[in-house]
C-alpha positions as CSV (number, residue, x, y, z in Angstrom):
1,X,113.4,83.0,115.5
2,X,110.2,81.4,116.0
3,X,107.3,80.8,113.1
4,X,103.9,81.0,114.0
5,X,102.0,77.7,113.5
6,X,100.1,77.5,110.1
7,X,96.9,77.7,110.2
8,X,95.1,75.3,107.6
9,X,93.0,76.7,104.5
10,X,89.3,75.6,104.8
11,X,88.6,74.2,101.8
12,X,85.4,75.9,101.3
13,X,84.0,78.2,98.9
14,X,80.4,80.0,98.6
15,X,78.9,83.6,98.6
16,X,77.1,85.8,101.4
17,X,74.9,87.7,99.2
18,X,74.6,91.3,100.9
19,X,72.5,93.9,100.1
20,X,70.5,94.4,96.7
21,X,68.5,91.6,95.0
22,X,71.0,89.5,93.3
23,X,70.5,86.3,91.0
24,X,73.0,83.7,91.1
25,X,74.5,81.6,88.1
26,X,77.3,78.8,88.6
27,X,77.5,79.0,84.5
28,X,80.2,80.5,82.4
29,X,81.0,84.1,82.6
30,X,78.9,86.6,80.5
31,X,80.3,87.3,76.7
32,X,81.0,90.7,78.3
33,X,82.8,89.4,81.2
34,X,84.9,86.8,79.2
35,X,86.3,89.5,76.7
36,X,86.9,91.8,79.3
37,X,90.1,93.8,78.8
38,X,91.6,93.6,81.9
39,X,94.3,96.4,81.2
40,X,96.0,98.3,83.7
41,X,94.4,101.5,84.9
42,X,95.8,105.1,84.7
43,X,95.6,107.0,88.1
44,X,96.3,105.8,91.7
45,X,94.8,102.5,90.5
46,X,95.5,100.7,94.1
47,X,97.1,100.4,97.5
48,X,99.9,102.9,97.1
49,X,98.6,103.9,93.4
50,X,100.0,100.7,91.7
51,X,101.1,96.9,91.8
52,X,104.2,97.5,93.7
53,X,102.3,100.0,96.1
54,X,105.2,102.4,95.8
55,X,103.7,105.8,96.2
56,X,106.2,107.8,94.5
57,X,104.6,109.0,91.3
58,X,105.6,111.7,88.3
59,X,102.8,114.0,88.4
60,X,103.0,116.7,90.9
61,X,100.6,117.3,93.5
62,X,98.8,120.5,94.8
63,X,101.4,123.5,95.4
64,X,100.3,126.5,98.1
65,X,98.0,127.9,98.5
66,X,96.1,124.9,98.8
67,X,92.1,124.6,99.7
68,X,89.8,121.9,100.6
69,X,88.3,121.5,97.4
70,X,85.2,119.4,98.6
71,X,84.4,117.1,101.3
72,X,82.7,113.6,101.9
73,X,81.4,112.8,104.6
74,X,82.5,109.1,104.7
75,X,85.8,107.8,104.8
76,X,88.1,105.3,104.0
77,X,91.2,103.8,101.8
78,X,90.3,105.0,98.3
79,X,91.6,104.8,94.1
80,X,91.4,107.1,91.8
81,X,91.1,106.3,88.2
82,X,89.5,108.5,85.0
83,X,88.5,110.6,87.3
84,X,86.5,108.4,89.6
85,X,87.3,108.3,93.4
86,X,86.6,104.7,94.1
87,X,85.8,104.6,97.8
88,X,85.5,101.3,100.7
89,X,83.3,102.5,103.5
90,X,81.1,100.6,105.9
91,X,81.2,97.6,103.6
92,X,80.3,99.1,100.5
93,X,82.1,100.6,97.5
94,X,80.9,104.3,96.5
95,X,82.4,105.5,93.4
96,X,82.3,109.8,93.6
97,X,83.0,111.9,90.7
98,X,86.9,113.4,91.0
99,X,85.7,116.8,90.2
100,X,83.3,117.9,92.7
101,X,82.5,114.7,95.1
102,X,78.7,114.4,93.7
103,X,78.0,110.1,94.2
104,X,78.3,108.5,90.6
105,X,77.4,104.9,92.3
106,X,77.2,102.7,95.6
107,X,77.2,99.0,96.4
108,X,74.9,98.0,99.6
109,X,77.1,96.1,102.4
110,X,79.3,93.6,100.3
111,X,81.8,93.0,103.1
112,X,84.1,95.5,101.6
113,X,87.2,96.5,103.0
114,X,91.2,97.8,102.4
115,X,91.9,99.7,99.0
116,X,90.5,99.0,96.0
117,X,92.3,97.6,92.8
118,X,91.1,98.9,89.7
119,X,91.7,97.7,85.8
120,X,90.4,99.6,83.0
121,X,87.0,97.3,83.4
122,X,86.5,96.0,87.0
123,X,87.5,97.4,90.7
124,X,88.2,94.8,93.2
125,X,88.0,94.8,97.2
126,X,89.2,92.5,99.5
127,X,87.1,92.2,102.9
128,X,84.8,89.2,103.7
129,X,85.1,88.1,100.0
130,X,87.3,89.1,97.3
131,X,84.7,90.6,95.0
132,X,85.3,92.4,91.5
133,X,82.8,95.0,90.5
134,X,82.0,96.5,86.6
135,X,83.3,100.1,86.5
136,X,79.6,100.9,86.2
137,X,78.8,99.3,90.0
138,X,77.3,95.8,88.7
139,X,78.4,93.5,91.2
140,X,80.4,90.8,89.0
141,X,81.6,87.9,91.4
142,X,82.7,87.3,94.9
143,X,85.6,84.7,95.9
144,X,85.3,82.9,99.5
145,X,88.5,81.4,100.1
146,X,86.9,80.0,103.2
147,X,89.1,82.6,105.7
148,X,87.2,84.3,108.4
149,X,89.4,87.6,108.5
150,X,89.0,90.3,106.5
151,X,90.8,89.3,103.0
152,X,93.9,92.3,102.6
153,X,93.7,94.5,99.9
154,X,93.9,92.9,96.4
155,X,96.8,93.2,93.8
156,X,95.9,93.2,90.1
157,X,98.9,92.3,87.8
158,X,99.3,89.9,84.5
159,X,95.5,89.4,84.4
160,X,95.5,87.8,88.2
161,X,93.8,89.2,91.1
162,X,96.3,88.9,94.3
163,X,95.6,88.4,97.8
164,X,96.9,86.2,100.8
165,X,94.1,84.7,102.9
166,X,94.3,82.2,105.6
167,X,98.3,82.2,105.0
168,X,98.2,81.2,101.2
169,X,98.8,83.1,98.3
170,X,96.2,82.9,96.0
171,X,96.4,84.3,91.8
172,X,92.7,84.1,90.9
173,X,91.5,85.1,87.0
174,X,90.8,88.8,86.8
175,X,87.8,87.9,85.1
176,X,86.0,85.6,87.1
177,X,88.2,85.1,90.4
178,X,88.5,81.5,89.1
179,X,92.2,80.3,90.8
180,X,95.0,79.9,88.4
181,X,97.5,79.0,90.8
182,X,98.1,79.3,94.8
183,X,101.4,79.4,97.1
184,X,101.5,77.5,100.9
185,X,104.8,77.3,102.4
186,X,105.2,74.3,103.8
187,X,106.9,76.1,106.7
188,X,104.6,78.5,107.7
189,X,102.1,81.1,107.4
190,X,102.6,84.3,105.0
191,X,101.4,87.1,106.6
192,X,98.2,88.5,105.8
193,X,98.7,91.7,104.3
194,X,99.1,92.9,100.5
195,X,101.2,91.8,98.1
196,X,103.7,93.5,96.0
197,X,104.2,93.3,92.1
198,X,107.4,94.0,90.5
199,X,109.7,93.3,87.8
200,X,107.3,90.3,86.8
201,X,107.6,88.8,90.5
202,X,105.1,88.6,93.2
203,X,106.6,89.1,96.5
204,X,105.2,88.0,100.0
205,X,106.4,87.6,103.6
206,X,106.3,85.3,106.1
207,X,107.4,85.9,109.9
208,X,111.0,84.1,108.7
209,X,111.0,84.2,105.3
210,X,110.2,86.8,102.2
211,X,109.3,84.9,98.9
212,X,109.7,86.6,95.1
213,X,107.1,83.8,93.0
214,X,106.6,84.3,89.4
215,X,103.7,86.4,88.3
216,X,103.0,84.1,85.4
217,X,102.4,80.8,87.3
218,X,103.7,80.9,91.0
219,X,106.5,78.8,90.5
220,X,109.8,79.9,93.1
221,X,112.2,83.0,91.8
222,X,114.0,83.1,95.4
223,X,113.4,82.8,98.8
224,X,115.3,85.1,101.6
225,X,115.1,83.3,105.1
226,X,117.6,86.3,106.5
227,X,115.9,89.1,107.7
228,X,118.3,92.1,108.6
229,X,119.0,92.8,112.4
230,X,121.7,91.4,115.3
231,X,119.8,89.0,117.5
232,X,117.8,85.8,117.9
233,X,114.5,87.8,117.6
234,X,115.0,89.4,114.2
235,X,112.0,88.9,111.8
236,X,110.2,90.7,108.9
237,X,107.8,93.1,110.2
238,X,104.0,92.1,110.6
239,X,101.1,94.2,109.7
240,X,99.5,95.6,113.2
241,X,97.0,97.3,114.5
242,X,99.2,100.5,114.4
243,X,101.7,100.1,112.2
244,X,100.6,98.6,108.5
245,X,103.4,97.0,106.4
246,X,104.2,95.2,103.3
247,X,106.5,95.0,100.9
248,X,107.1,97.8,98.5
249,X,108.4,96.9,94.6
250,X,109.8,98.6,91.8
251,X,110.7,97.0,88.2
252,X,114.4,96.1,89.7
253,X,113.7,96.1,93.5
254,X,111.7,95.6,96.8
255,X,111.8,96.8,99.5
256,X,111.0,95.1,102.9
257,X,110.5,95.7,106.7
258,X,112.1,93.6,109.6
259,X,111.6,94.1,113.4
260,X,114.9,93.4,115.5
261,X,113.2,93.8,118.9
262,X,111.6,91.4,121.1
263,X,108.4,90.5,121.0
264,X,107.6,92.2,124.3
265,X,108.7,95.5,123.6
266,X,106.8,98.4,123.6
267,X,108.1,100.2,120.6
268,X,110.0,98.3,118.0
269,X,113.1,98.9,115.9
270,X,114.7,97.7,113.1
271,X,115.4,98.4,109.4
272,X,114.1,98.6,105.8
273,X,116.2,96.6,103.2
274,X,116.5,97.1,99.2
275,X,116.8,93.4,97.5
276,X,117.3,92.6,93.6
277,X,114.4,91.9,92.3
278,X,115.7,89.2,90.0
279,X,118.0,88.0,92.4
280,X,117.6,88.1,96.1
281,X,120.6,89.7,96.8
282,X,120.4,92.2,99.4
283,X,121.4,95.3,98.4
284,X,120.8,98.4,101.0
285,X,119.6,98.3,104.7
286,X,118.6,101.6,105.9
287,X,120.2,103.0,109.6
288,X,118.6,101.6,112.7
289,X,115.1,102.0,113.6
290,X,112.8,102.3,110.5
291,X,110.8,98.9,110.2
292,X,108.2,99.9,107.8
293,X,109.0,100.4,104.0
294,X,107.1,103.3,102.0
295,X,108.0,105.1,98.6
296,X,111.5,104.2,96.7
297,X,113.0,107.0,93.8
298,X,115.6,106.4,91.6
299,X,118.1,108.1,94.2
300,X,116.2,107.5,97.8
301,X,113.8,105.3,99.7
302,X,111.4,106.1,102.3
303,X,111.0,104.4,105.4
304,X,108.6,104.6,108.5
305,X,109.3,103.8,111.8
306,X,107.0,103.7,114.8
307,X,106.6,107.4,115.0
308,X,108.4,109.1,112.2
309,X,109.0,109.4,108.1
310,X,112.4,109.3,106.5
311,X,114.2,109.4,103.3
312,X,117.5,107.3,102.9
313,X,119.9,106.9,100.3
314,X,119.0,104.2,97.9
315,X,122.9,103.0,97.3
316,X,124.8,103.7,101.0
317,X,121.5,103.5,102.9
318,X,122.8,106.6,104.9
319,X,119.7,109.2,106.3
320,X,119.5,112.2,104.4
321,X,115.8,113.6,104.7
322,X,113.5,113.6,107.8
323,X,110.4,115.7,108.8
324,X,110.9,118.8,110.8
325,X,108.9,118.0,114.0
326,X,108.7,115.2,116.1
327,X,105.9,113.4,114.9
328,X,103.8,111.2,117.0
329,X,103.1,108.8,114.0
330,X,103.5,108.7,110.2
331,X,100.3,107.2,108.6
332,X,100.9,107.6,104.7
333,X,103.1,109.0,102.5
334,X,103.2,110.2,98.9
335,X,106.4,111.5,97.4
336,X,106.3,113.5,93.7
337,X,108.8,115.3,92.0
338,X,110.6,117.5,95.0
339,X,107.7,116.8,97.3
340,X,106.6,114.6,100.3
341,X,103.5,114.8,101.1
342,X,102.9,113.2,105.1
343,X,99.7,112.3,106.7
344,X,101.1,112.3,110.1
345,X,100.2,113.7,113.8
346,X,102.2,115.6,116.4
347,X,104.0,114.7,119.4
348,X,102.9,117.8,121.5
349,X,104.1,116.1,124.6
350,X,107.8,117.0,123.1
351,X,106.8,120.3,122.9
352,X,106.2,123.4,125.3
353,X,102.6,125.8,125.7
354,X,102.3,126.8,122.5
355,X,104.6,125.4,121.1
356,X,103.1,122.4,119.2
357,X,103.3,123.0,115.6
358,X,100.0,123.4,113.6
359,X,97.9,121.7,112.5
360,X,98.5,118.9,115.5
361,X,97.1,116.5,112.9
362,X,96.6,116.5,108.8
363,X,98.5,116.6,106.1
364,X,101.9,117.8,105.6
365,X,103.5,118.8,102.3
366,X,107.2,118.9,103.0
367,X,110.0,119.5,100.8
368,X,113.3,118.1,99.5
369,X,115.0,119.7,102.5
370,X,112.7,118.5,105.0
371,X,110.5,122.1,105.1
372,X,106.7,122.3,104.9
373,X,105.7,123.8,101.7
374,X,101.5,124.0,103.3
375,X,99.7,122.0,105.8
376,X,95.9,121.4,105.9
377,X,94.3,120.1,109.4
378,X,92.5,116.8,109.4
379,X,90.2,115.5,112.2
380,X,92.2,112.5,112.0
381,X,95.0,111.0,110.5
382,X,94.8,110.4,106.9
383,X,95.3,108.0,104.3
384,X,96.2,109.9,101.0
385,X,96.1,109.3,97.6
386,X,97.1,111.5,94.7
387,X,96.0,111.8,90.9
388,X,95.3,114.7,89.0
389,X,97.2,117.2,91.1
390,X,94.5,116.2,94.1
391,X,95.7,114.9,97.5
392,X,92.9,112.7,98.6
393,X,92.8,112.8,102.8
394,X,90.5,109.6,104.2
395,X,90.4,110.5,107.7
396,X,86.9,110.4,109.4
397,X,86.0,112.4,106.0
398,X,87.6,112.0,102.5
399,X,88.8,115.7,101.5
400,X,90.0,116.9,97.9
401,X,92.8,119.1,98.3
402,X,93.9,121.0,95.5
403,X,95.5,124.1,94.8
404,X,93.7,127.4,95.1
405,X,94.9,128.2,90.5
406,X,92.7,125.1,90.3
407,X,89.8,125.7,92.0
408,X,89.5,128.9,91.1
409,X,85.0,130.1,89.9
410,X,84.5,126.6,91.0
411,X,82.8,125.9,94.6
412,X,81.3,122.9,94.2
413,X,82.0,120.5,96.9
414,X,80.4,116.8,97.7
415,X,77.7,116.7,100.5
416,X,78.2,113.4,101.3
417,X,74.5,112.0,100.2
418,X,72.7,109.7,98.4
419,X,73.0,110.2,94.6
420,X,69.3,110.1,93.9
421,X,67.9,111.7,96.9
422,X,70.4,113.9,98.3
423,X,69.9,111.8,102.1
424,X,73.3,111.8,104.0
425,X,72.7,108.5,105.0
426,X,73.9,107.1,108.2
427,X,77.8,107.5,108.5
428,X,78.9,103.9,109.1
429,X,82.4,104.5,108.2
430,X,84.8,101.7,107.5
431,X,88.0,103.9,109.0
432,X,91.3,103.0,107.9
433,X,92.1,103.1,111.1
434,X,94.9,101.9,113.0
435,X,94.3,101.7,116.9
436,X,95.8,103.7,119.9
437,X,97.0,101.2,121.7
438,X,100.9,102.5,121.6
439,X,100.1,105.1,124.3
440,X,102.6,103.4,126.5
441,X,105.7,104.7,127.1
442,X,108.7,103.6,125.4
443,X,111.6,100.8,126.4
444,X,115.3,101.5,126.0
445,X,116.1,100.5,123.0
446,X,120.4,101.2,121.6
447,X,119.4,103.6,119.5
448,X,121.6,106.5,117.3
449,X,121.5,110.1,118.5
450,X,119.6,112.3,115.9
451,X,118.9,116.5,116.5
452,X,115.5,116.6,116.8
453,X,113.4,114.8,119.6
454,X,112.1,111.3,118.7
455,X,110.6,109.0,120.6
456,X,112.1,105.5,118.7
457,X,112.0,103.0,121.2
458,X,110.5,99.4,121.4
459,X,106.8,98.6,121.2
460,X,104.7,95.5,120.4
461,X,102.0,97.0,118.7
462,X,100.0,94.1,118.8
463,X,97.9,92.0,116.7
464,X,97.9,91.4,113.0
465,X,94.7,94.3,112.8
466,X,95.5,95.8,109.3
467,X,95.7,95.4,106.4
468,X,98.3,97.6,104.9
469,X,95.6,98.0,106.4
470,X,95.7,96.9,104.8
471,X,95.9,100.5,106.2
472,X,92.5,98.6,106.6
473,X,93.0,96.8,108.9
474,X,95.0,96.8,105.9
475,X,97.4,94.4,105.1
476,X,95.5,90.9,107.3
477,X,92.2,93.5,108.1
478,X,89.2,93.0,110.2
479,X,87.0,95.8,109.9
480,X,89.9,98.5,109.4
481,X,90.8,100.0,106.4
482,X,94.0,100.7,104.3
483,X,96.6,102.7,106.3
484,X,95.1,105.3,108.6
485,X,94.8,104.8,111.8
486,X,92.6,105.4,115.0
487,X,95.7,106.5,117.5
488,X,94.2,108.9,119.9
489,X,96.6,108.0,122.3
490,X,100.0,110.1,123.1
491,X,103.3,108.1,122.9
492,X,106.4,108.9,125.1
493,X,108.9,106.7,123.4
494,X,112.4,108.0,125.1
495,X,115.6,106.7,122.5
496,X,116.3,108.2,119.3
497,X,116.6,105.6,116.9
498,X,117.8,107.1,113.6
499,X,121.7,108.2,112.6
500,X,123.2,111.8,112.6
501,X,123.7,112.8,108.6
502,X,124.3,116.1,107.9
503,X,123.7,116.4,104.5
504,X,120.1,117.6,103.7
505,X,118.5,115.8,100.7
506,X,119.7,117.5,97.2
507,X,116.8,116.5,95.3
508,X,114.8,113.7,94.8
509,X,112.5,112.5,91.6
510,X,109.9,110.1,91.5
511,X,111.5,107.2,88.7
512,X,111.6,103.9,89.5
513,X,109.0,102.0,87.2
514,X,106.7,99.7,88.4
515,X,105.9,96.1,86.2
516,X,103.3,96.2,85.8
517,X,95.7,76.2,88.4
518,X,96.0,74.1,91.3
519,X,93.3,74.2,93.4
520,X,90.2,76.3,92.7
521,X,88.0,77.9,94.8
522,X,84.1,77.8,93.9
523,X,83.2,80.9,92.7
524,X,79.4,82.3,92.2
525,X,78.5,84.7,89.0
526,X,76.2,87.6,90.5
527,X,74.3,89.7,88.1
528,X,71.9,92.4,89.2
529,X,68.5,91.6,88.6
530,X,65.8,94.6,87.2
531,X,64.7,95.2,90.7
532,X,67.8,95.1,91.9
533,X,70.1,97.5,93.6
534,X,72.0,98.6,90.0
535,X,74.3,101.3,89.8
536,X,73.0,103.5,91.5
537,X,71.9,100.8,94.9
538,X,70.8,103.1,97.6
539,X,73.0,102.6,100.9
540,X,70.9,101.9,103.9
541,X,71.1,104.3,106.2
C-alpha cells in the first residue's frame, strides 16, 4: 500500500478577526476563563453526540405520529445541549432555543465549520480556526495551526480540545487552546478528519496505519499498520467528498473503516473492524462491503457502505439488520433503544412507476426488524441529531421533529430570523453537504448475494472534501459541513456487496459507554468590546 507524502506543519500561528469589533490581548486568560469548569456536557454535546462520536444513545427518540415541530431556515451540522441547538452555518455559530427555534445568539463569519463540541462552559468549531466560544456567544479565542483547509470537527475530552490539522494531532487546553501536546507520524500524514475518544485513548488514522495515543499526554498505546482486506490496495478509509468517515469509540472498543478496492474504482468496498481498546487486538470485521463505521450497542454495530446502512453482530460480525429499500445513500444514523433512525435517500432507478418508496429523501425511523416505524420528507439529505426526544434534520433547513403527544397546544415554530429584528437574513448556508459526484455507474466488484437490490460496487469518491464532514466537509472540510451531503446525482452501482443472514435482528439497546506540551501554537485572547457584536451580533445578510 502506498502513503501519501506528509505534508509539513507551517509553523505559524495568528488570528483573522471576522466580523464584530473585537479587541485583542496576548495576556493571560480572564479569571473567568482560567477557572472555567470545563465539564462534559449533557445532550448530543458533538459529532455523533459525544467523544467517541458513537450515535447510539439511551433516550428514545420521537415515536409516530411524528410532526415537524418547527423549522430553520438555515442549515448545517448541529449540538444540542440544555436545551440549546448549537448551529454552524455560513461561517457563524447561531445558538436557537430547543423548544421553539426562536435565535438565543449568533456569531458574525468566524470561519466556522463541521459540528460543534460543547463543555458545560464553551462550544468549540473547527473551520478556518479552531475557535472556543462562552455558552453565552462571547467569542473567547481562536487557534491557527497554520493549515489552509478547513480544521475537522473538534473533540473535547480530559480538558483538551482535539483536532488533526495539516496531518498532526494536536491536544490544545480547553481553556485557552494553548497546546499541551501534538502527534506527527514520522511516516505519514493522519487523515484529516475527527478524532475519536474512548476508554482514555485518542484514536486517529492514517492511510496505513490507525493510532490509539493516550488522552492524558499523547504518548503511544498501540499502533495497527494492518488494515482488514485481501490485496495490495487495502487501506483505512479516507473521509471524501461523499462518504465521511472516522473512527467510532466506545469505553472498550473502536471501530474503524478500510477500503479494499483500488484507487480507481468507482464504488468502493471493504469492511468495518471492532479493535480492543486497550489492546489493538482486532476483534470483529463485519461481511464485505461496509467501509464506513457508525453507531456500536452492546450486542451490534452499524456500518455504512457506499449506498446503504447495516447492523452486524458485534461478536461473529455476521449481518443481521438492513434497511428495507434500496437506498441510494446513507447520510447519518442514530440508533436508540429498538430504533434506527436513517437520514438516507432512495434509489428509484431500482424501482418501477410508482413504485419508489416515499418520501424519496428524509428521514427514516426503522425498527429492530428492519421496518419503518414513520418517515418525514426532507429537501435534502440530512444530518440528524437527537436529545430530548427531538430528531434534529440539517438538510437545506434544520427541522425539529417530535412526536405529535409532545407538541400537542403548542405551534410555535422558528422563522429563521434575526433575534432582535425578526430579518431572515440572507441564507448563506454552510451545508453539510457531501457532493454528487458518485453518479457514475458502478465497477464489478466480487461481492455477496443479498435479497434486496443494492448497488455495492467500487467507486473512488474522490477527494478528502469532508470532514466527518466532517459531515462538513466533515472529517478534513473545506467549506462543507458534518455528514450530509449534496448528492443529487443517481448511482447505478450493479454487485451486491453484503452476505445473505437470515435471522432478522432480535433486539438491540443502546449500552456501550463512552470515556469520556511540545510545541505551542500562538494563540490570541478575543473579548468583545461594548460596541461590539455581543451575544446577540447581528449576521450580515
Amino acid at each position: 500500500m502506498v502513503e501519501h507524502e506528509r505534508r509539513r506543519v507551517l509553523q505559524y500561528a495568528g488570528l483573522a478577526v471576522a466580523g464584530g469589533s473585537l479587541t485583542t490581548s496576548a495576556a493571560a486568560a480572564d479569571e473567568d476563563d482560567e477557572t472555567a469548569s470545563i465539564g462534559e456536557a449533557a445532550g448530543w454535546s458533538s459529532l455523533g453526540g459525544n467523544p467517541g462520536h458513537n450515535a447510539a444513545v439511551p433516550e428514545s427518540g420521537p415515536k409516530a405520529p411524528v410532526t415537524v415541530a418547527w423549522e430553520y431556515d438555515h442549515s448545517g451540522p448541529a449540538a444540542v445541549v440544555d436545551g440549546t441547538v448549537y448551529l454552524t452555518t455560513g461561517g457563524e455559530v447561531h445558538a436557537l432555543d430547543a423548544a421553539d427555534g426562536s435565535v438565543e445568539w449568533k456569531t458574525g463569519d468566524i470561519g466556522a465549520s463541521g459540528t460543534p463540541a460543547v463543555t458545560d462552559e464553551a462550544v468549540y468549531v473547527g473551520g478556518e480556526h479552531l475557535t472556543r466560544i462562552k455558552r453565552d456567544g462571547v467569542l473567547c479565542c481562536q487557534a491557527d495551526f497554520g493549515y489552509d483547509e478547513a480544521v475537522p470537527s473538534p473533540v473535547v475530552a480530559g480538558g483538551l480540545v482535539l483536532v488533526v490539522a495539516g496531518g498532526t494531532l494536536y491536544a490544545a487546553d480547553a481553556r485557552d487552546l494553548t497546546v499541551r501536546w501534538q502527534f506527527d507520524p514520522a511516516d505519514g500524514t493522519l487523515y484529516e478528519q475527527p478524532v475519536a475518544v474512548g476508554g482514555g485513548a485518542v484514536f486517529a488514522t492514517s492511510e496505513s496505519r490507525l493510532f490509539a495515543r493516550e488522552l492524558a499526554d499523547g504518548s503511544e498505546r498501540w499502533t495497527d499498520d494492518d488494515p482488514a482486506g485481501t490485496d495490495e490496495y487495502s487501506r483505512f478509509t479516507a473521509p471524501t467528498d461523499r462518504q465521511v468517515s472516522h473512527p467510532v469509540a466506545t469505553g472498550d472498543v473502536v471501530v474503524v473503516g478500510s477500503v479494499d478496492s483500488t484507487p480507481e474504482a468507482i464504488w468502493w468496498n471493504g469492511y468495518t473492524s471492532i479493535y480492543d481498546a486497550e489492546t489493538g487486538v482486532k476483534r470483529t470485521n463485519s461481511k464485505r462491503a461496509p467501509i464506513t463505521p457508525g453507531p456500536i450497542t452492546d450486542e451490534w454495530f452499524f456500518a455504512r457502505t457506499m449506498h446503504d446502512l447495516y447492523g452486524f453482530d458485534r461478536e461473529t460480525g455476521g449481518k443481521s439488520w438492513e434497511t428495507p429499500y434500496n437506498m441510494y445513500h446513507v447520510s447519518s444514523a442514530v440508533v436508540t433503544d429498538g430504533t434506527v433512525y436513517a437520514g438516507a435517500t432512495i434509489n428509484g432507478e431500482t424501482y418501477g412507476p410508482g413504485e419508489i418508496p416515499d418520501p424519496e429523501t428524509g428521514v427514516y425511523a426503522l425498527d429492530e426488524n428492519g421496518e419503518v416505524e414513520w418517515a418525514i420528507g426532507t429537501d435534502e439529505r440530512p444530518t440528524l441529531s437527537l436529545a430530548d426526544g427531538t430528531i434534529y434534520a440539517s438538510g437545506e433547513t434544520l427541522r425539529a421533529i417530535r412526536s405529535e403527544a409532545n407538541e400537542a397546544g403548542d405551534g410555535s415554530e422558528g422563522d429563521g430570523g434575526d433575534a432582535e429584528d425578526g430579518s431572515e437574513g440572507a441564507d448563506g448556508d454552510e451545508k453539510a453537504a457531501e457532493d454528487g459526484s458518485g453518479g457514475s455507474d458502478g465497477d464489478d466488484e466480487a461481492a455477496e448475494s443479498d435479497d434486496k437490490p443494492t448497488n455495492e460496487t467500487e467507486q473512488n469518491p474522490g477527494s478528502d472534501g469532508v470532514d466527518g464532514g466532517n459531515g462538513t466537509n466533515e472529517e478534513g472540510t473545506t467549506g462543507t459541513t458534518d455528514g450530509s451531503n449534496g448528492d443529487d446525482a443517481s448511482g447505478e452501482g450493479n454487485d451486491t456487496a453484503t452476505e445473505d443472514d437470515g435471522d432478522g435482528m432480535p433486539g438491540f439497546t443502546a449500552g456501550a459507554g463512552i470515556a469520556g506540551g511540545a510545541l505551542s501554537v500562538e494563540w490570541l485572547r478575543r473579548r468583545e468590546t461594548d460596541e461590539g457584536s455581543g451575544a446577540a451580533d447581528e449576521r450580515n445578510s
